[in-house]
C-alpha positions as CSV (number, residue, x, y, z in Angstrom):
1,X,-23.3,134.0,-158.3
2,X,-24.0,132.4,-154.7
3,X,-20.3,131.3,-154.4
4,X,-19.2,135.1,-155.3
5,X,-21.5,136.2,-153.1
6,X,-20.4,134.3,-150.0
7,X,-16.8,134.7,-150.7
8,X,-17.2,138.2,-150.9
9,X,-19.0,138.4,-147.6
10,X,-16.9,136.0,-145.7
11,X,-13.4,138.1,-147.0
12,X,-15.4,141.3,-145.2
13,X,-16.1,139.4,-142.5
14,X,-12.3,138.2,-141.6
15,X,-11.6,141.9,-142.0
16,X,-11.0,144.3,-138.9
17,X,-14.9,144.6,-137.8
18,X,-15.2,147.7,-136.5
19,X,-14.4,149.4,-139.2
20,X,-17.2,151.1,-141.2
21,X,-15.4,150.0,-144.6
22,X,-13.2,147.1,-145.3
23,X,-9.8,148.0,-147.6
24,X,-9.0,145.2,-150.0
25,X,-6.4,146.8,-151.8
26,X,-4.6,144.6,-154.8
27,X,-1.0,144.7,-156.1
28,X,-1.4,146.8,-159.0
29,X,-4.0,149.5,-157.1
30,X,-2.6,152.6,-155.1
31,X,0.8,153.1,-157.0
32,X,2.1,156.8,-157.8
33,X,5.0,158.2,-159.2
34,X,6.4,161.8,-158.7
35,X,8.9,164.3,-159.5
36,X,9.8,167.0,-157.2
37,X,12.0,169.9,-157.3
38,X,12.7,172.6,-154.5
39,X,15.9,173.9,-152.4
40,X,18.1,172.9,-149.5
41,X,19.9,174.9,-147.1
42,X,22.3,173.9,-143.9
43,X,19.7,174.0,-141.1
44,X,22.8,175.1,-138.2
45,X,25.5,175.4,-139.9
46,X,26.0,178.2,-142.0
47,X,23.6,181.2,-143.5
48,X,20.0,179.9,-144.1
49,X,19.6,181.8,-147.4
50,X,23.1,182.0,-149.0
51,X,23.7,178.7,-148.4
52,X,20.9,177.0,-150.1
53,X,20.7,175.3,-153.6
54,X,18.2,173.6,-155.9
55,X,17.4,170.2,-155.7
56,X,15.5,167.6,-157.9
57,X,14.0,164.5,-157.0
58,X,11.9,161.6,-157.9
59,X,10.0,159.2,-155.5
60,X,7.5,156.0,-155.9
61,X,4.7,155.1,-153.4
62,X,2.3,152.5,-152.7
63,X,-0.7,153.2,-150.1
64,X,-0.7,150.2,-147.8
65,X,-4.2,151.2,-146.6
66,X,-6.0,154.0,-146.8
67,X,-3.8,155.1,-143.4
68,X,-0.4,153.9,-144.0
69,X,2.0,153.6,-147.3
70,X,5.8,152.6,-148.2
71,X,8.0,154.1,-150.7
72,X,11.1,155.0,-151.8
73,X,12.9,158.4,-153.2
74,X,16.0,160.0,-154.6
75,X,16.9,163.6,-154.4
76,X,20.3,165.5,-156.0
77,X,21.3,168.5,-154.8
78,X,22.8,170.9,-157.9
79,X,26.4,172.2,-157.6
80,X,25.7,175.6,-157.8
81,X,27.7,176.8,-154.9
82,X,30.0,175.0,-151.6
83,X,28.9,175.2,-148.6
84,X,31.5,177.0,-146.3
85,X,34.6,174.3,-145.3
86,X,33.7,171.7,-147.5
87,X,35.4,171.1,-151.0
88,X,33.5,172.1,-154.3
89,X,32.2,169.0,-156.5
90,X,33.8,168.1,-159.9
91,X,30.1,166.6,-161.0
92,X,26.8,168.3,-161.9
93,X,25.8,167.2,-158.3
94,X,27.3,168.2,-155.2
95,X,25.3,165.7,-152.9
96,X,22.7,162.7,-153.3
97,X,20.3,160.7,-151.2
98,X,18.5,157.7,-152.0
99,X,16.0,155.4,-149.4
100,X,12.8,154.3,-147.9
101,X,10.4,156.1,-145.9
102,X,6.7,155.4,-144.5
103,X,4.1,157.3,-144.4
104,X,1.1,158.1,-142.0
105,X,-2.1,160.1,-143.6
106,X,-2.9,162.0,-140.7
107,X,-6.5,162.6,-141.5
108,X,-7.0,159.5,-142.3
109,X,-5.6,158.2,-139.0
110,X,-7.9,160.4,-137.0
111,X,-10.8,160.5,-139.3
112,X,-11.7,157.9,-141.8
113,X,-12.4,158.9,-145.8
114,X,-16.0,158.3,-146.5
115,X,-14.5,157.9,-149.9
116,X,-11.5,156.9,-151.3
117,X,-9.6,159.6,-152.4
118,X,-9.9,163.4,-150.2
119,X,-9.3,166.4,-152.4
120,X,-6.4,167.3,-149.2
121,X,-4.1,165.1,-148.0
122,X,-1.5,165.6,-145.3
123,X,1.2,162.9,-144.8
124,X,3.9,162.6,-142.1
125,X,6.8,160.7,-143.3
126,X,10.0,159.1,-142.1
127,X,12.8,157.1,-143.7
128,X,16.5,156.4,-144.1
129,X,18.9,155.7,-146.8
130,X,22.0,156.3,-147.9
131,X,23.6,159.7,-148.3
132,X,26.4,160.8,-150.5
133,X,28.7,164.0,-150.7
134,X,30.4,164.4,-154.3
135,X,34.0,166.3,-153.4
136,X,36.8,166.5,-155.3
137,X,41.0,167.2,-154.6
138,X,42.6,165.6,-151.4
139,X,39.5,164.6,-149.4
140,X,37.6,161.5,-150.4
141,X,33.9,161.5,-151.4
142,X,31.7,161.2,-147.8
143,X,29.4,158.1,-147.7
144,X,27.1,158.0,-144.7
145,X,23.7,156.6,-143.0
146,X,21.0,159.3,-143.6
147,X,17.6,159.9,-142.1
148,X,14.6,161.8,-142.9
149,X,11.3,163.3,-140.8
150,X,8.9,165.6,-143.1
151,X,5.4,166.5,-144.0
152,X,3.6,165.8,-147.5
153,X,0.9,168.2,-148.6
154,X,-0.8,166.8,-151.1
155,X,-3.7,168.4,-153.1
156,X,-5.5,166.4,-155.7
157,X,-5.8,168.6,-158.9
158,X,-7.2,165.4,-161.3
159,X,-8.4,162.4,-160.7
160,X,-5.1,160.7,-160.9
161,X,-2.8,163.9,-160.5
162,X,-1.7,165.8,-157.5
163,X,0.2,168.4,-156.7
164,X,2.6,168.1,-153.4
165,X,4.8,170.2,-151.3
166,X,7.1,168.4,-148.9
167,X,9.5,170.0,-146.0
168,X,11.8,167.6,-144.6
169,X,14.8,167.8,-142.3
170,X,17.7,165.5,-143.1
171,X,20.5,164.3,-140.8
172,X,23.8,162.7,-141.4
173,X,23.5,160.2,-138.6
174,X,27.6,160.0,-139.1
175,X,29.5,161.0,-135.7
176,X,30.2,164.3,-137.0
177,X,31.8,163.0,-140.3
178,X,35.0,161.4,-138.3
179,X,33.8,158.1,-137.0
180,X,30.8,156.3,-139.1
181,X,30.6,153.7,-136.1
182,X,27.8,155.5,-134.2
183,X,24.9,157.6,-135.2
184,X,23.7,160.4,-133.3
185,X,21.3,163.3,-134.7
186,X,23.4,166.5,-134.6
187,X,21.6,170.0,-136.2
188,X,24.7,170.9,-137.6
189,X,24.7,167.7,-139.9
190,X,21.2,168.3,-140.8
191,X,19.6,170.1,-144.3
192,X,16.3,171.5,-144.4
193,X,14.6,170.7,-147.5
194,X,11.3,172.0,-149.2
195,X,10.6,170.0,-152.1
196,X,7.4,170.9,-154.8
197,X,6.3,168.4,-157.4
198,X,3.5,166.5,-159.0
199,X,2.6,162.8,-158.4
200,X,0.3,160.5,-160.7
201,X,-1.7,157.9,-159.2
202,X,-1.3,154.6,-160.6
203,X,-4.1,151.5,-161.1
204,X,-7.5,152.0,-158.9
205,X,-8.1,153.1,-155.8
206,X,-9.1,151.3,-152.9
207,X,-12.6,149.3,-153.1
208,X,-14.7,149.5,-150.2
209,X,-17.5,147.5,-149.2
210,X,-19.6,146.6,-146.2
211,X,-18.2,144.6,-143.5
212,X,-21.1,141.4,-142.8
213,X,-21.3,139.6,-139.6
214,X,-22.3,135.9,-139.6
215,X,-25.6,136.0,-138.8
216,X,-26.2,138.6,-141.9
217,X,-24.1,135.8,-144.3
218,X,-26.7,133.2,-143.1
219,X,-29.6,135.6,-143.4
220,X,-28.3,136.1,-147.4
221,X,-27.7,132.2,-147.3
222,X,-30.9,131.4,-146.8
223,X,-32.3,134.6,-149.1
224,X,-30.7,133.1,-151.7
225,X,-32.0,129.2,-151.2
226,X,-35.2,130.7,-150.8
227,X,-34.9,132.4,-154.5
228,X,-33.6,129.1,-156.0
229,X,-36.1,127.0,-154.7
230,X,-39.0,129.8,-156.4
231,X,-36.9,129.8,-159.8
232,X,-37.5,126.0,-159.6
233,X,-40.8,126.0,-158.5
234,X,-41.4,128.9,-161.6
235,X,-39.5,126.7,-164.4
236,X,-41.6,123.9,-163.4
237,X,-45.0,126.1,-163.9
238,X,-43.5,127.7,-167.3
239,X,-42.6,123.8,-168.4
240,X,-45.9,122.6,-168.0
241,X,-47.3,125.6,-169.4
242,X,-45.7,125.5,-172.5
243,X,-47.0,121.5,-172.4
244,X,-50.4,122.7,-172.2
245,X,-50.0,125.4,-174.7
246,X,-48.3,122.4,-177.3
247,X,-51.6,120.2,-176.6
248,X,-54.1,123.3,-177.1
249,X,-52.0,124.3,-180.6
250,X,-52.6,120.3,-181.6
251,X,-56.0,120.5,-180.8
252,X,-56.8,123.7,-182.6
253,X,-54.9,122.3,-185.4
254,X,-57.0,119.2,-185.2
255,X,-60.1,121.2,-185.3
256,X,-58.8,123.5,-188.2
257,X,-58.5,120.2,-189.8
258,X,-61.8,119.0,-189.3
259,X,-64.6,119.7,-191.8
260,X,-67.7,120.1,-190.5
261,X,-70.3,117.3,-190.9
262,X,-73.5,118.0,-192.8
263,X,-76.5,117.0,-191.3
264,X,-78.7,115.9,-194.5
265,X,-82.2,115.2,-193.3
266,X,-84.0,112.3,-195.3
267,X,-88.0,112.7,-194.8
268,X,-89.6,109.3,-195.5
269,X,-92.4,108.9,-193.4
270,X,-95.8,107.5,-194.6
271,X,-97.2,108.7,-191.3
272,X,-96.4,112.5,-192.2
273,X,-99.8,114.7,-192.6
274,X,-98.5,117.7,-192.8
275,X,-95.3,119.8,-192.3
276,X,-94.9,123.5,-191.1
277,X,-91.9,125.6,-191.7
278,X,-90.7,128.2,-189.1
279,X,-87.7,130.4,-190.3
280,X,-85.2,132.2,-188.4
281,X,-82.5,135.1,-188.8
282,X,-78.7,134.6,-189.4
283,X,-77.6,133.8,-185.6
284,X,-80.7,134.4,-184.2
285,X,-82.8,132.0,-182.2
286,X,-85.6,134.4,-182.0
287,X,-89.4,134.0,-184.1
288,X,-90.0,137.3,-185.7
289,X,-93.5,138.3,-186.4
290,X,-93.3,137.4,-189.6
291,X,-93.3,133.5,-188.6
292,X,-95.7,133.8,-185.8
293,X,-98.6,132.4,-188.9
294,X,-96.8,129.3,-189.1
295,X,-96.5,128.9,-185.3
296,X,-100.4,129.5,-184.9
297,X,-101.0,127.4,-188.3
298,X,-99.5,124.3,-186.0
299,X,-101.2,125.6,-183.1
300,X,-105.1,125.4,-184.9
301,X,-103.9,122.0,-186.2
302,X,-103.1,120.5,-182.4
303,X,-106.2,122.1,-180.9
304,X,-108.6,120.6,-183.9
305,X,-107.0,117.4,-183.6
306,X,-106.8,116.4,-179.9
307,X,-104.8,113.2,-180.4
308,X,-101.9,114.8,-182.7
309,X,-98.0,115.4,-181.8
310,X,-95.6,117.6,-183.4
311,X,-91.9,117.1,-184.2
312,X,-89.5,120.4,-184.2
313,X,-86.2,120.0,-185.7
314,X,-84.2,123.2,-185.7
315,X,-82.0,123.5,-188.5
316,X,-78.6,126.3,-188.5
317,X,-77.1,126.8,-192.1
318,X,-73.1,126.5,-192.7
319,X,-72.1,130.2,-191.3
320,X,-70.4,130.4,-188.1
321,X,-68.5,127.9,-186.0
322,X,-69.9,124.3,-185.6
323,X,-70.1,124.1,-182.1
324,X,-72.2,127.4,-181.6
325,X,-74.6,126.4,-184.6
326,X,-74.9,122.9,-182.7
327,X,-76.1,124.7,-179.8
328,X,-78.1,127.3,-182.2
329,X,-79.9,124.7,-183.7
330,X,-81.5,123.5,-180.0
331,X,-82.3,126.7,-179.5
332,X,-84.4,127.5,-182.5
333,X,-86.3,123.8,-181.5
334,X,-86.8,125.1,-178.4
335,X,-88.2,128.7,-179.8
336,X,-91.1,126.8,-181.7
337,X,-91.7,124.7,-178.4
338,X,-92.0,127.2,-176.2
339,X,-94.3,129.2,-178.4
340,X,-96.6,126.3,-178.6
341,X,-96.7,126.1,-174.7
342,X,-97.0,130.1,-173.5
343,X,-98.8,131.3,-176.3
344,X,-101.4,128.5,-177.6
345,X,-101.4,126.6,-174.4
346,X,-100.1,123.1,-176.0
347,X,-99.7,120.6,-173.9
348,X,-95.8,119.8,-173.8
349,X,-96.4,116.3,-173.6
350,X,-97.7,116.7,-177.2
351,X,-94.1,118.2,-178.4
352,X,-90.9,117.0,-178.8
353,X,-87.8,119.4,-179.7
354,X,-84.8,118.0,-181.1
355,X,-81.8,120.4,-182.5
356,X,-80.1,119.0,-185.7
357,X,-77.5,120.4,-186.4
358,X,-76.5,122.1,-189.6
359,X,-78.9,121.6,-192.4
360,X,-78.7,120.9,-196.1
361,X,-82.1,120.8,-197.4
362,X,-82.5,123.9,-199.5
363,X,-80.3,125.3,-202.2
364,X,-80.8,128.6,-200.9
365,X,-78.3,128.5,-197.9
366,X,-80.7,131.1,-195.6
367,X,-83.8,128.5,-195.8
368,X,-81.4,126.3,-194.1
369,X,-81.7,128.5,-190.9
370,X,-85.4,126.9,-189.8
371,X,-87.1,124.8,-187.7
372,X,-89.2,122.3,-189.0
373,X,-92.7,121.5,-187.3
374,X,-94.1,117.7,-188.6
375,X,-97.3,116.9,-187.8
376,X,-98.5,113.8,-186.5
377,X,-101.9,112.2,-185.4
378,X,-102.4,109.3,-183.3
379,X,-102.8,105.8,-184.5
């Protein structure tokens, strides 16, 4: 894409610079093909009306620029009639021309197209070529050097068809027919001619884009360095991305994997005097007023025994995800404790908290949501 980009610019660039668009016409754009057909008449030598005849023509053309173009024609006069002096034709055709002419669009000379194509166009042409007089009995058919000077009115009907009407003047540059050595432009060896015709336009028109000075080529230059360098610098970020999203899916698996462990508590303690159980809702950390009794049972114990301790081991059941009912089970621990301290005034010395985890002591899976308050006295 960059080296399209550059070669694209740098191609404008060598163009003419002041121009507001660059041309870069190709072989196959900007062709057209016509057929005409019209009259001709002497222009000073003879009666401007009785004297004229049809003719038929055809013509190619290939637009150089958007100003100039080069191509070449043929036009037949029919023998309907001679002119005065001259001997009538034994053919179908009493004269022919054939050459090459250029052509200058006036408005576009004096007015650039914002677009390609106007909907009026108004040529001046010019050629020569080779002109031919078709006579029959003792005179010899007359061969001689022709040139042309005429206007093309062209109005664009389609987007590929016009419609034209061309008047020319033609000269036989011949020295009055007797001596072909010299040329010399002479009204009385000259036909006016008004031609009408269509044309097709062949291939695309012209492509036009905007001319770029250096500086603006090394200002996209460096646009376009900049952007590569951030498409690295974004690959790299999606790369280790999708690395981090591969460990996290490994992990998750991992965990998916993992069964939870059962924390199974074994009580075997020949110091145990008695034991207090303080129950808690599904998720909940929170004693409802229902358990408050047991709290204050523990409570009356620690205030009539001065040298006891108690042991709260908070308890979640299976529901839920391990690492929340880890943390769950601290908290409902630290429920008891804290009831102990606010409420009865227990010294916190006297209390230790532990969370344990997901319980398994009861068959009844709710039971297993608890803390459990052991009692202990001093040695």
């Amino acid at each position: 894409m960059k080296r399209y980009l550059v070669s694209t610019i740098l191609a404008c660039a060598a163009a003419v610079g002041t121009a507001q668009v660059i041309e870069v016409p190709r072989l196959a754009d900007n062709w057209s093909v016509g057929v005409d057909g019209g009259v001709a008449t002497p222009l000073n030598n003879g009666a401007f009306f009785g004297n004229m005849r049809g003719t038929v023509g055809l013509n190619v053309q290939k637009r150089i620029s958007m100003t100039f173009a080069l191509g070449a024609e043929g036009a037949w006069a029919v023998n309907t009639s001679s002119w005065p002096g001259m001997f009538r034709s034994a053919t179908a055709f009493d004269a022919s021309y054939v050459g090459a002419f250029g052509a200058v669009d006036l408005l576009n000379l004096f007015s650039p197209a914002p677009r390609c194509c106007r909907p009026v166009t108004v040529e001046l042409a010019a050629g020569a070529g080779w002109g031919h007089l078709y006579q029959s009995g003792r005179v010899e058919d007359h061969n001689f050097f022709a040139t042309k000077v005429g206007l093309n009115l062209r109005v664009r009907a389609t987007r590929r068809l016009s419609v034209n009407i061309k008047p020319s003047v033609m000269w036989d540059m011949s020295d009055a027919r007797a001596s072909q050595t010299s040329a010399a432009y002479d009204s009385r060896l000259a036909t006016f001619n008004i031609m009408a015709g269509l044309s097709y336009r062949l291939g695309a028109c012209f492509r036009q884009v905007r001319p770029y000075d250096q500086a603006q080529v090394d200002d996209l230059n460096s646009q376009i360095n900049d952007l590569r360098t951030r498409l690295d610098d974004v690959q790299a970020r999606a790369e280790r991305a999708e690395s981090d999203r591969d460990q996290l899916s490994a992990e998750l698996q991992a965990c998916r994997d993992n069964k939870p462990a059962i924390v199974r508590e074994v009580r075997v303690d020949n110091r145990l005097n008695t034991e207090c159980d303080v129950f808690f809702n599904i998720g909940s950390s929170t004693i409802n007023a229902s358990q408050m009794p047991n709290v204050e049972r523990i409570a009356s114990y620690m205030k009539n025994h001065p040298g006891s301790t108690v042991v709260i081991k908070g308890y979640a059941s299976k529901d839920g995800n391990l690492d929340f009912n880890l943390k769950l089970a601290q908290r409902r621990a630290d429920a008891v404790r804290k009831a102990l301290i606010d409420k009865y005034r227990i010294n916190p010395a006297r209390i230790t908290a532990k969370g344990q985890g997901i319980g398994d002591m009861f068959e009844e899976e709710s039971w297993n949501r608890v803390s459990i308050c052991t009692l202990e006295n001093a040695k």
